[in-house]
C-alpha positions as CSV (number, residue, x, y, z in Angstrom):
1,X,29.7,27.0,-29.0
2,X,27.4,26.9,-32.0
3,X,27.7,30.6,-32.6
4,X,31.7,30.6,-32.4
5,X,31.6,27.7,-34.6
6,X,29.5,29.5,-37.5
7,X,31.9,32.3,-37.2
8,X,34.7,30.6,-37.7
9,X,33.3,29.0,-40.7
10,X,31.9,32.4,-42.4
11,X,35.1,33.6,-42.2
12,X,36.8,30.3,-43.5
13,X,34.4,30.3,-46.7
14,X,34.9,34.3,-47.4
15,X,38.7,33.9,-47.4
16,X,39.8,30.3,-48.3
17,X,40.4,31.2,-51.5
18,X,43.6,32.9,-50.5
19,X,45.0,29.6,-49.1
20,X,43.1,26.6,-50.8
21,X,43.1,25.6,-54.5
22,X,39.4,24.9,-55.1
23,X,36.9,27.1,-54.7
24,X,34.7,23.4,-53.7
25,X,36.5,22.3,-50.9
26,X,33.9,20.8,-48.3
27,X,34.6,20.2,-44.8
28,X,34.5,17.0,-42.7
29,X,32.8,17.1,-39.5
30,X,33.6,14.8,-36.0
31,X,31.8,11.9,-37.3
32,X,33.7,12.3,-41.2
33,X,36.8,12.8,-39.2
34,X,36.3,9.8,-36.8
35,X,35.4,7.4,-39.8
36,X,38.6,8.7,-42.4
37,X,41.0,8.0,-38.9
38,X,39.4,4.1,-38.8
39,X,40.2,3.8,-42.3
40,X,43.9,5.3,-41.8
41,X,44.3,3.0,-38.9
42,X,43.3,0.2,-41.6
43,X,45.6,0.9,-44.3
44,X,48.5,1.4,-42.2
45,X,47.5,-2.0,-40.8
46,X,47.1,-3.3,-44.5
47,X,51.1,-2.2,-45.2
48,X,52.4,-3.6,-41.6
49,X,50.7,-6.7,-41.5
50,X,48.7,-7.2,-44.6
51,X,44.9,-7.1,-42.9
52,X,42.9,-4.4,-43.8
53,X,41.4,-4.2,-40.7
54,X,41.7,-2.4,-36.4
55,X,40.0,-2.9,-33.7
56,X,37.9,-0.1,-32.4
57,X,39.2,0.0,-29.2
58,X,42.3,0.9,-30.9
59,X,40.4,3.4,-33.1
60,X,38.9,5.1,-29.6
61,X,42.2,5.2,-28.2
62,X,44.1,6.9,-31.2
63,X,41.0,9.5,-31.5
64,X,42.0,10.7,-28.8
65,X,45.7,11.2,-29.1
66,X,45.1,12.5,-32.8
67,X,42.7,15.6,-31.6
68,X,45.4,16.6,-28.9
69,X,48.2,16.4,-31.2
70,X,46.9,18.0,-34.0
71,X,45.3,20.6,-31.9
72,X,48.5,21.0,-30.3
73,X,47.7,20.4,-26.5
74,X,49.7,18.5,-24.2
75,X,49.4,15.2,-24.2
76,X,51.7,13.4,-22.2
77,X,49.6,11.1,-20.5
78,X,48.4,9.4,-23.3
79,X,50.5,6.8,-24.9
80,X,51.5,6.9,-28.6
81,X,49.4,4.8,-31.0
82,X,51.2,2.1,-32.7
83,X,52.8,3.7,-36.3
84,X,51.4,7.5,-35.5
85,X,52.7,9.1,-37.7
86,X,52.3,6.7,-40.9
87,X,48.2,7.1,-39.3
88,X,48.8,10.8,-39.4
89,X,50.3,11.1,-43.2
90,X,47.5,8.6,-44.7
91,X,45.3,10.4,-43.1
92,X,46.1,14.0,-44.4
93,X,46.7,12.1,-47.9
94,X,42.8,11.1,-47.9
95,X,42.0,14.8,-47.0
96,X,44.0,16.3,-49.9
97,X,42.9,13.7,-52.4
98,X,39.2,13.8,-52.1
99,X,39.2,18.0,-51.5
100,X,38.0,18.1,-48.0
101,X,39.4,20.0,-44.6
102,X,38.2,19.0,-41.3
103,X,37.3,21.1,-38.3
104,X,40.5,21.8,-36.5
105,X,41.7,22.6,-40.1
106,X,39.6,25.4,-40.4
107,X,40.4,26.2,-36.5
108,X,43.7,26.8,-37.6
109,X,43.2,28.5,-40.7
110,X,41.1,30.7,-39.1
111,X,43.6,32.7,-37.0
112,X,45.6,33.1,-40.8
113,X,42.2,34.2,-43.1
114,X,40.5,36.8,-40.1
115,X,40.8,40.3,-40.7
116,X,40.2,43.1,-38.1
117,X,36.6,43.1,-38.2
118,X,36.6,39.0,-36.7
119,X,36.6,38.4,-33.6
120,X,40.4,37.7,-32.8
121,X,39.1,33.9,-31.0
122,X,36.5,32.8,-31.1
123,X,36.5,29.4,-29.4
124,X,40.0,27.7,-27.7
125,X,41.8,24.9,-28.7
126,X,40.6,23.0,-25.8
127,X,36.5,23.9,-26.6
128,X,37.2,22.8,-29.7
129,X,38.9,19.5,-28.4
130,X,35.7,18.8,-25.7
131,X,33.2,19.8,-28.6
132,X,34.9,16.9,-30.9
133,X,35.5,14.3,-28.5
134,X,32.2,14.7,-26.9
135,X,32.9,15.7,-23.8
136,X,30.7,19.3,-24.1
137,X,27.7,19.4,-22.4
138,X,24.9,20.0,-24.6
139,X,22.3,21.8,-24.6
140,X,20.2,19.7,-25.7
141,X,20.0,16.7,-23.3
142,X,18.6,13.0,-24.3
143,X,15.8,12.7,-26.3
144,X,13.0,11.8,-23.4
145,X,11.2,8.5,-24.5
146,X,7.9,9.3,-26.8
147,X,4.4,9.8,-25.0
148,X,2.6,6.4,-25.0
149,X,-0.8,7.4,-26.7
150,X,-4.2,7.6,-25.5
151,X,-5.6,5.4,-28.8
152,X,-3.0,2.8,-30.6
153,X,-1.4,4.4,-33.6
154,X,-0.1,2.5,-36.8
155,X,2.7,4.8,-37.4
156,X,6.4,3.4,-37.2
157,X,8.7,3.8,-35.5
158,X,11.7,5.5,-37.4
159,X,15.1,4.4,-35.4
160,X,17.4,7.1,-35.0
161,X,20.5,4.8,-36.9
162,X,17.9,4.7,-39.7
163,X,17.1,8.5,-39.2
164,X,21.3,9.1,-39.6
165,X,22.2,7.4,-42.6
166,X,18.9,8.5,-44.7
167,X,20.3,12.1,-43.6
168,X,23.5,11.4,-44.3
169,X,22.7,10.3,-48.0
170,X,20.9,13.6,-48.7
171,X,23.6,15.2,-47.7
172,X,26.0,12.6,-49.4
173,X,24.1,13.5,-52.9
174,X,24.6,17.1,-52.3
175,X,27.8,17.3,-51.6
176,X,28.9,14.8,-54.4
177,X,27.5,17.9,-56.7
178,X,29.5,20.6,-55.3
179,X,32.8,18.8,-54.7
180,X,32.9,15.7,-57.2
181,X,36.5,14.2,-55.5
182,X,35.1,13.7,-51.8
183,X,34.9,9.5,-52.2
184,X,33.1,9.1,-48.8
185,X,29.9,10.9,-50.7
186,X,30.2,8.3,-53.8
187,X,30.4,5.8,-51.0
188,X,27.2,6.4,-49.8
189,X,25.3,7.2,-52.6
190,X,26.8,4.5,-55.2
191,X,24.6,2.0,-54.3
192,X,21.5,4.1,-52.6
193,X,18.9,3.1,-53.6
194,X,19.8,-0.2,-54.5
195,X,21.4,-0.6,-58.0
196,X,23.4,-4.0,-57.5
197,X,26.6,-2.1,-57.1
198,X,27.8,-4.0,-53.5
199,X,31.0,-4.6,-52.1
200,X,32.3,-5.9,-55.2
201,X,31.4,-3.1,-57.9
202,X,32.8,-0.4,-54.8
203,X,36.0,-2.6,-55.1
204,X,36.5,-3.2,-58.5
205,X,36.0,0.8,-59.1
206,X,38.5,1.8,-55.9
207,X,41.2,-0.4,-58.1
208,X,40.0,1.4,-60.8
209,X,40.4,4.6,-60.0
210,X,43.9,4.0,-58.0
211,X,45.0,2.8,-61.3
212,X,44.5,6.2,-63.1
213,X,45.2,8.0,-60.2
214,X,41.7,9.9,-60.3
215,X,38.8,9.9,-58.0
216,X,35.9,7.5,-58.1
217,X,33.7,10.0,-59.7
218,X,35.8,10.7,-62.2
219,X,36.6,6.9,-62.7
220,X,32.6,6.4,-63.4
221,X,32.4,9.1,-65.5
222,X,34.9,8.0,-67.8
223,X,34.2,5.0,-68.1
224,X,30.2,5.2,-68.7
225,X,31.0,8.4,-71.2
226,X,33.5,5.6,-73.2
227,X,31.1,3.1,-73.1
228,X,28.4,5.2,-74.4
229,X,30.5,7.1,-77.5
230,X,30.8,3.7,-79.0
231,X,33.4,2.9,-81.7
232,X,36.0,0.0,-81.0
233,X,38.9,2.9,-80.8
234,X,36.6,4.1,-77.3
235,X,35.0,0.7,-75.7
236,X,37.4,-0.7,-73.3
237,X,38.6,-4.3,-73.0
238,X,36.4,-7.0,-72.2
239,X,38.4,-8.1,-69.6
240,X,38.0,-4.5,-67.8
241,X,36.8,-5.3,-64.1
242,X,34.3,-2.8,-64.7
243,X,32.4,-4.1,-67.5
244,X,30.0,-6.7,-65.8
245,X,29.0,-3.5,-63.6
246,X,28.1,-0.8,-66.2
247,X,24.3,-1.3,-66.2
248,X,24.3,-0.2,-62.4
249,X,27.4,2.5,-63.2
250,X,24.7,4.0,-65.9
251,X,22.4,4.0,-63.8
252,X,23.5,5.9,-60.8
253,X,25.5,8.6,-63.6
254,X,22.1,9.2,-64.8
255,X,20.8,10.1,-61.6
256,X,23.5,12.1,-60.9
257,X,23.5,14.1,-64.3
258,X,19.6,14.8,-64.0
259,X,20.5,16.5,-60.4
260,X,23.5,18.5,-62.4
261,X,20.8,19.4,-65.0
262,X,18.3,20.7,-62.3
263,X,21.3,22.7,-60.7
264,X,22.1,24.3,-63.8
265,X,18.9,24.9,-65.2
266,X,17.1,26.4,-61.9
267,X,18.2,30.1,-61.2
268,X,16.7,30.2,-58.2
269,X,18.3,28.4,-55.4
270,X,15.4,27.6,-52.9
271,X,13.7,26.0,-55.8
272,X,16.4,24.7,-57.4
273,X,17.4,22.7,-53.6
274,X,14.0,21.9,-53.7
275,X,13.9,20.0,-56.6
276,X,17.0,18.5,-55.9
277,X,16.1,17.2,-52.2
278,X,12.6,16.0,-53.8
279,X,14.7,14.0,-56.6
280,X,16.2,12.2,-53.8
281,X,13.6,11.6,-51.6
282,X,11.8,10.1,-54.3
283,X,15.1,7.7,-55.2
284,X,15.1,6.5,-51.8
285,X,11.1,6.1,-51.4
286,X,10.8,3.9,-54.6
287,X,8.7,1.0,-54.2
288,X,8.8,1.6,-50.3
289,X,4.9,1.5,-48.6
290,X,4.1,4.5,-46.1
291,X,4.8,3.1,-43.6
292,X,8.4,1.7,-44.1
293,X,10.7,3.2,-41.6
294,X,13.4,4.5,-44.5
295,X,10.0,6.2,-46.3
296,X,9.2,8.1,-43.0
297,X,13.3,9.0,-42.2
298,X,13.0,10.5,-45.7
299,X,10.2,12.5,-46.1
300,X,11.2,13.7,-42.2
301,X,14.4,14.9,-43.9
302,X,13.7,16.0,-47.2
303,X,10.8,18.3,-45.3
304,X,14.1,19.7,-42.9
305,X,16.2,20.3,-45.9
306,X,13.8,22.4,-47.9
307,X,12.7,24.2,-44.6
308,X,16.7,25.1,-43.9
309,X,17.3,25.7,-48.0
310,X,14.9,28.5,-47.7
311,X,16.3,30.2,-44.8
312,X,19.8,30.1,-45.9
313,X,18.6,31.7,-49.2
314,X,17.1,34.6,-47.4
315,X,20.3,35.3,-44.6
316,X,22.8,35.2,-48.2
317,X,19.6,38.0,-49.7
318,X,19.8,40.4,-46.8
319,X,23.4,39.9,-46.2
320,X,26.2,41.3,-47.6
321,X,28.5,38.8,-47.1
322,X,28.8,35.3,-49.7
323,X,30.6,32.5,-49.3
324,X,33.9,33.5,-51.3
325,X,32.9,31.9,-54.6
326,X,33.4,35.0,-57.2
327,X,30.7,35.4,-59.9
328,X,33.9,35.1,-62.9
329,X,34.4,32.6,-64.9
330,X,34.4,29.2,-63.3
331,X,37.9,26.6,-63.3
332,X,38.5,23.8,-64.7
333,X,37.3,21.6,-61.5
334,X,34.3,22.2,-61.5
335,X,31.3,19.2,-62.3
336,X,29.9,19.8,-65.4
337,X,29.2,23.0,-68.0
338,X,25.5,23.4,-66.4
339,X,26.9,23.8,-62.8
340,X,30.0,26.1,-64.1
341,X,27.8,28.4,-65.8
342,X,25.0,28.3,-64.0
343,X,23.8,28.0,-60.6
344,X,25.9,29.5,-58.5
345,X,23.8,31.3,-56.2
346,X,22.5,27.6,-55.3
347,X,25.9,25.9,-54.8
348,X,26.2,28.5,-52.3
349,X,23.0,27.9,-50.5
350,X,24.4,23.8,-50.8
351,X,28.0,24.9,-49.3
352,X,26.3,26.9,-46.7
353,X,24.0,23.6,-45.7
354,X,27.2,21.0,-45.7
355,X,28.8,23.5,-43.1
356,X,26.5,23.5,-41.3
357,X,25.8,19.6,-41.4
358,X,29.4,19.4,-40.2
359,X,29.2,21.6,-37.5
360,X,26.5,19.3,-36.3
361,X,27.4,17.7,-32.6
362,X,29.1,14.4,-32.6
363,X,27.2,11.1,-32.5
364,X,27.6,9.9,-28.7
365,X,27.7,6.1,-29.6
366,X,30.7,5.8,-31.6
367,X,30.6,1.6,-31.7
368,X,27.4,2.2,-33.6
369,X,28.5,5.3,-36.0
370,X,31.4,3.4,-37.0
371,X,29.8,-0.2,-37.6
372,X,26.8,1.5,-39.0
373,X,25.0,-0.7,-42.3
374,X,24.6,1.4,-45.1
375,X,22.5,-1.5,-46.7
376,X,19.5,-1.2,-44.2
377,X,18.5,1.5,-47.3
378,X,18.4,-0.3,-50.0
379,X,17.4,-3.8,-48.3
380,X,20.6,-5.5,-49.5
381,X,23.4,-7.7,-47.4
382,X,26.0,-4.9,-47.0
383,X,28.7,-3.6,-44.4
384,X,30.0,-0.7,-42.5
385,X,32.2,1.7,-44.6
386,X,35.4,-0.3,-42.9
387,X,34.1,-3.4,-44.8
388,X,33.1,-1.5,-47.4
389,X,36.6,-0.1,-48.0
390,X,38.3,-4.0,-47.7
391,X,39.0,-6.0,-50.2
392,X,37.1,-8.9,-50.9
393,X,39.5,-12.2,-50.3
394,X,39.9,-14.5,-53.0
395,X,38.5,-17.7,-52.7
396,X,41.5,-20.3,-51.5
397,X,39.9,-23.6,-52.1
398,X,39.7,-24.1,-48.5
399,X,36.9,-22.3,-46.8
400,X,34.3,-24.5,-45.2
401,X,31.3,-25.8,-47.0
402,X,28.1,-24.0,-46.5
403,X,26.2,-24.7,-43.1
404,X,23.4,-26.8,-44.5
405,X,25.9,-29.2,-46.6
406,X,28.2,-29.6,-43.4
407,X,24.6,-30.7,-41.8
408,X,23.7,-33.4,-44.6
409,X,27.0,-35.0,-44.6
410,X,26.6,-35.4,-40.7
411,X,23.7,-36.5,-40.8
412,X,24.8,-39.6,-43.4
413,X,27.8,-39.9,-41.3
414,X,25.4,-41.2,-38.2
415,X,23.3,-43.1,-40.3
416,X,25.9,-45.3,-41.6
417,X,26.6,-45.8,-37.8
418,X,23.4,-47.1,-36.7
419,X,23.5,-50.5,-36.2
420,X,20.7,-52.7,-38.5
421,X,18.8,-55.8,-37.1
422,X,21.0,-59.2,-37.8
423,X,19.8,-62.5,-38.2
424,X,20.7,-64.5,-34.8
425,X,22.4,-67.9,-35.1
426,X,20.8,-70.6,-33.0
427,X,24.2,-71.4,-31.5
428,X,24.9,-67.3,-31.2
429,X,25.5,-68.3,-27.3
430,X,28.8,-70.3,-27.5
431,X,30.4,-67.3,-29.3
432,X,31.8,-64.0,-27.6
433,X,30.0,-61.8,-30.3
434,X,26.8,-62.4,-30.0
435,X,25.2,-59.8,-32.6
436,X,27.1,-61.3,-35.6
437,X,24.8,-62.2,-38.5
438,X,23.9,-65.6,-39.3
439,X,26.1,-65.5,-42.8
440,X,29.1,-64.7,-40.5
441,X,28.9,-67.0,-37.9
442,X,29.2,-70.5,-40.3
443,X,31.4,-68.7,-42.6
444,X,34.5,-67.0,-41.1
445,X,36.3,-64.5,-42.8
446,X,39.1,-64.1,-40.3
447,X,40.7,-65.3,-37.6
448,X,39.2,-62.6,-35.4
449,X,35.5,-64.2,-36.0
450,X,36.5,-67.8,-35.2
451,X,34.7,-69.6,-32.0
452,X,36.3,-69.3,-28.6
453,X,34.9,-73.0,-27.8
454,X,37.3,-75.3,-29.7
455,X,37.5,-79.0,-28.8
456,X,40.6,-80.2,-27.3
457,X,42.2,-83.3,-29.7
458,X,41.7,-86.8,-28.5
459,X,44.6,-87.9,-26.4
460,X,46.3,-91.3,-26.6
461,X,46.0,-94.1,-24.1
462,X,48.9,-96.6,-23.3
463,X,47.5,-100.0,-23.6
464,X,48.4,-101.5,-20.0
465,X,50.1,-105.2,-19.9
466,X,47.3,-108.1,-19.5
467,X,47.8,-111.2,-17.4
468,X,46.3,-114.8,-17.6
469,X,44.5,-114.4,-14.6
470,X,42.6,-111.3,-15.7
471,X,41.1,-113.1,-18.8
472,X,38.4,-115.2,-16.9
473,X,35.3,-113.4,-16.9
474,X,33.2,-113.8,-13.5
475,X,29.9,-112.0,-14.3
476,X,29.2,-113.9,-17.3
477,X,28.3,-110.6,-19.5
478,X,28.3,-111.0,-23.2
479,X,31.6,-110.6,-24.8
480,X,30.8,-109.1,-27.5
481,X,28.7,-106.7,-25.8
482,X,31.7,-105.7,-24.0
483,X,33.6,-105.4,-26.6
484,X,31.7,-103.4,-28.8
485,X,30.8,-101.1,-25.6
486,X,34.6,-100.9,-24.5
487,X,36.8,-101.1,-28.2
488,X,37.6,-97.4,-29.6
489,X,40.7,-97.6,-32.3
490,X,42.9,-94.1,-31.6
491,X,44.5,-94.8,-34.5
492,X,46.2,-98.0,-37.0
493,X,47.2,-100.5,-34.7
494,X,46.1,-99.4,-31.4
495,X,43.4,-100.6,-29.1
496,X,41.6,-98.6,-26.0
497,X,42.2,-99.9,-22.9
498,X,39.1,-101.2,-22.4
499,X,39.8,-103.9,-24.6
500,X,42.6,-105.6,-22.9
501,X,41.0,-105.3,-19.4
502,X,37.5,-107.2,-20.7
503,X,38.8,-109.3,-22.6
504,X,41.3,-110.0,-20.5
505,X,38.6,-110.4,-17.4
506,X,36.6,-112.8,-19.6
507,X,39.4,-114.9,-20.5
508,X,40.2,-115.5,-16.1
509,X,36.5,-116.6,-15.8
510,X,35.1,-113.5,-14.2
511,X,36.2,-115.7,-10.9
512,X,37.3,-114.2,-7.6
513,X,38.2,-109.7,-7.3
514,X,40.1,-107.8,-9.8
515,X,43.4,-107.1,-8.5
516,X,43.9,-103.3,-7.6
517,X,45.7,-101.9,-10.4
518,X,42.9,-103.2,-13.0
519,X,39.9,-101.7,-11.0
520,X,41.9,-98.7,-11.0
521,X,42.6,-98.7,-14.9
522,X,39.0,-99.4,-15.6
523,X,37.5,-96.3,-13.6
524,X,40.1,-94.6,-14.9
525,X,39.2,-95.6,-18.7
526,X,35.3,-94.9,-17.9
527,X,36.2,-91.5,-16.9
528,X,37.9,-91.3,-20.0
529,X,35.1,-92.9,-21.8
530,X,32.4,-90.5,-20.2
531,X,34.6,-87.4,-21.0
532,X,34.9,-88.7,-24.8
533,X,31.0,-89.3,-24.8
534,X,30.3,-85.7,-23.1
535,X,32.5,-84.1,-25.7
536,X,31.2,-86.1,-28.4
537,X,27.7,-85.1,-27.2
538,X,28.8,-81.3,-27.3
539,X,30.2,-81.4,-30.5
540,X,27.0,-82.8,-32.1
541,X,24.9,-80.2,-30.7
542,X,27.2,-77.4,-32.1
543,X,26.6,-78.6,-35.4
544,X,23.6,-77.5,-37.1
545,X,20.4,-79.9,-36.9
546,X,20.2,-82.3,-39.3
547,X,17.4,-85.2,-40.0
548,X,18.2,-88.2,-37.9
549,X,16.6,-91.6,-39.8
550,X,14.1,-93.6,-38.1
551,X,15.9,-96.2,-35.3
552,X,15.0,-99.4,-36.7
553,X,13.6,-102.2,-34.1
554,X,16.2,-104.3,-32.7
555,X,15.9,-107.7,-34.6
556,X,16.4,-110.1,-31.5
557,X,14.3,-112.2,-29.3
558,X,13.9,-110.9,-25.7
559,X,16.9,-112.6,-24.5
560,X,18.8,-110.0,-25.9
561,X,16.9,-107.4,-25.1
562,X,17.4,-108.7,-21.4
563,X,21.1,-109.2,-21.7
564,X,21.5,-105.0,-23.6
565,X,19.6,-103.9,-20.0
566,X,22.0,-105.4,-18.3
567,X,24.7,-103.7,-20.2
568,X,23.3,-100.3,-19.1
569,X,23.0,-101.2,-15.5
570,X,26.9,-102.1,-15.7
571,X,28.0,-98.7,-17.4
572,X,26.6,-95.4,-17.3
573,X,25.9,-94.0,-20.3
574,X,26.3,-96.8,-22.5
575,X,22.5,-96.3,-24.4
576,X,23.7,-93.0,-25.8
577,X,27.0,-94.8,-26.6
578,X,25.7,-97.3,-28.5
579,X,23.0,-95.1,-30.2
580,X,26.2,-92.8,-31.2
581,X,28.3,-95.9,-32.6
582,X,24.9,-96.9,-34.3
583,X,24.7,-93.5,-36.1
């Protein structure tokens, strides 16, 4: 499979300048191809329903259906992806405008380009199919896990994610020198190493660059060159979106210019690629300890690239057959004076090594190639080349506050809520809320904070007709004793009944029983009396304590105090009624 495959591509390079425009055309392997369909999926997505985005289930399942389609084979069992053939057209448009072919391009082309010396086919359709999808066995099988070592070693471990992308930004850097329009390189190597050129600067120069319809290599160069000539007729606007980027633009045009310079200025091509790969390595090692695991990924793959540089420069020595470019005078495409004019053998020996890097086998864990972080290089917050691609959303005003804000505010929120320690009325226990504060329970606010205890209003008694023979008095008891135990005015006018019944008893003589319906009115009016006293007695001790004066000694002679016992052996209760009347 690997041989057919170089075939196919030797033949490609002698003869593609019969059918292609550029004598710099690069090719795309499975993994280029896999990554431009995701972003095809996402800009058809972006025109349908305005999200820039596709799942990569979707992504799998279109793969699939694309390679059997363009390849030609049947593929009736598969069902059509949604909008095919608006996927199909963007993604031939990204092809044609960054200058690149992929693999069953140059299948096809193939059987066009061959003269009678090729081999008529070499590979099928279908090969070609299992070789890109990944279905091929291999013959080489999964790497076995390392050796655990006899003594502990401080070397790092190197991931092979981190081993992928450090290769694939060599190769990135490269391949941006022989074919400036391929925007995947300039994706990768804009901000590698770091140059503070994120998501941001990528999409501020994509809008660039769509707006004068140029590539994003071209867009930098331009606008770094206008910058630097100076003059007010040259410098663009202030309010270009590219302005508060230009020191990191300079930057990486600088580095790209000394690589031109190198190319140029170096006849020979295995030095010439090995001062190139060095100039990288050492971008991507800068200020990186030995034992980092992008240092080791990168002095692992600058050490392969010179090693393979070499060899292709001795096969294109002893063999007769180049790769198509003609030793004329160069077109108008091409990078720069010192690469047009110079160089060529080594662009050669670079073409030669990106073919070969495409022909490479397919990455079998395609969640990971096509959600892979560019940014682990340059230690930097980035995203996959899907994220990369999107455009930032503008900020609405509504997104949520940042995580440790939202924490503070709830955390205030339950503090408010936490109850603090009230000062407790004494009488606290003849209201339902007992926890109310001392300053709201004697001073209410609202109706809702009122006492559920309330006394009920005094009610009136009928005075009850008196006869003569109920005013004699038979015990003898002090009248006005009685009198001042048993009167109680309801009101202007009106008398208790106690009144009329003693006074009425004293007046008979106190002589022979009370008739029936005055014993009954008198229990009945002590009941009332007691039930007076007990609420009376209640409605003192609600009221907050206040100083009582001294009781003063009774100014009497012991006959009085005799006849006042007496009193309180006839009605109960009477000491705490007179003591009440007496306050």
């Amino acid at each position: 499979m690997e041989e057919s495959l170089r075939t196919m591509t030797k033949v490609f390079r002698r003869e593609c300048h019969r059918m292609l425009d550029s004598e710099r055309t690069t090719m795309q392997g499975a993994d280029g191809m896999l990554m431009i369909l995701q972003l095809a999926m996402a800009g058809v997505n972006k025109q349908e329903h305005g999200d820039f985005g596709v799942a990569l289930s979707e992504v799998l399942a279109a793969w699939k259906y694309f390679l059997l389609d363009k390849l030609q084979l049947s593929h009736s069992d598969i069902p059509l992806p949604q909008n095919y053939d608006l996927i199909r057209k963007e993604y031939d448009c990204f092809l044609k405008r960054t200058n690149t072919v992929d693999l069953i391009d140059v299948f096809i082309m193939f059987k066009e380009l061959r003269i009678n010396e090729d081999p008529e086919e070499p590979l099928t359709a279908m090969q070609l199919f299992q070789f890109l999808i990944g279905e091929k066995e291999r013959s080489e099988k999964m790497d076995p896990l390392p050796v655990c070592p006899a003594t502990p070693s401080n070397k790092a471990i190197c991931s092979p994610q981190i081993q992928r992308v450090v290769r694939r930004v060599f190769c990135s850097y490269l391949g941006l020198l022989v074919n400036s329009k391929n925007d995947l390189a300039l994706a990768y190597t804009l901000d590698n190493p770091n140059r503070s050129l994120g998501h941001s600067a990528f999409t501020d120069l994509r809008h660039a660059a769509c707006d004068s319809a140029s590539s994003l290599f071209l867009t930098v160069t331009s606008f770094v060159r206008t910058i630097q000539l100076g003059g007010k007729g040259y410098a663009p606007p202030e309010s270009h979106p590219l302005r508060k980027h230009v020191k990191g633009l300079s930057e990486f045009l600088n580095f790209v210019d000394q690589c031109q310079e190198v190319l140029g200025e170096t006849p020979n091509p295995r030095e010439a690629g090995s001062k190139l790969v060095s100039s990288i390595r050492a971008a991507l090692v800068k200020g990186r300890s030995n034992g980092d695991p992008v240092y080791l990924a990168a002095e692992d793959t600058a050490k392969s690239l010179k090693e393979r540089i070499g060899q292709i420069h001795t096969m294109q020595t002893h063999s007769a057959v180049g790769t198509g470019i003609s030793p004329a005078r160069p077109k108008a495409y091409a990078i720069n004076h010192s690469t047009a004019y110079g160089g060529r053998e080594t662009v050669k020996v670079l073409m030669t090594l990106l073919d070969e890097e495409a022909l490479a086998p397919p990455c079998r864990n395609k969640a990971e190639l096509l959600s892979e972080d560019h940014a682990v290089l340059n230690g930097s917050s980035g995203a996959c080349l899907l994220t990369l691609y999107k455009s930032p959303e503008a900020p609405t005003g509504s997104s949520p506050k940042p995580l440790r804000n939202r924490v503070l505010s709830q955390q205030e929120h339950i503090k408010s809520k936490v109850v603090r320690p009230t000062i407790r009325s004494q009488f606290a226990c003849t209201y339902n809320d007992a926890e109310l504060p001392l300053n709201r329970v004697l001073a209410f606010s609202s109706t809702s904070q009122l006492p559920t205890f309330v006394l009920p209003a005094p009610k009136k008694l009928v005075p009850l007709p008196v006869t003569m023979e109920e005013e004699h008095d038979p015990t003898g008891m002090d009248i006005t004793l009685k009198e001042a135990t048993n009167l109680r005015r309801e009101g202007p006018g009106q008398f208790a009944l106690g009144e009329h019944s003693g006074n009425a008893w004293n007046r008979a003589g106190g002589k022979g029983t009370q008739p029936e319906q005055l014993r009954r009115a008198t229990g009945t009016s002590k009941r009332k009396l007691a039930n007076r006293e007990c609420a009376e007695q209640g409605r003192e001790e609600n009221q907050p304590p206040q100083k009582r004066p001294p009781a003063k000694a009774p100014a009497g002679g012991p006959g009085k105090r005799k006849a006042k016992a007496a009193g309180k052996k006839l009605i109960a209760g009477q000491g705490k009624l007179t003591g009440f009347f007496r306050l």
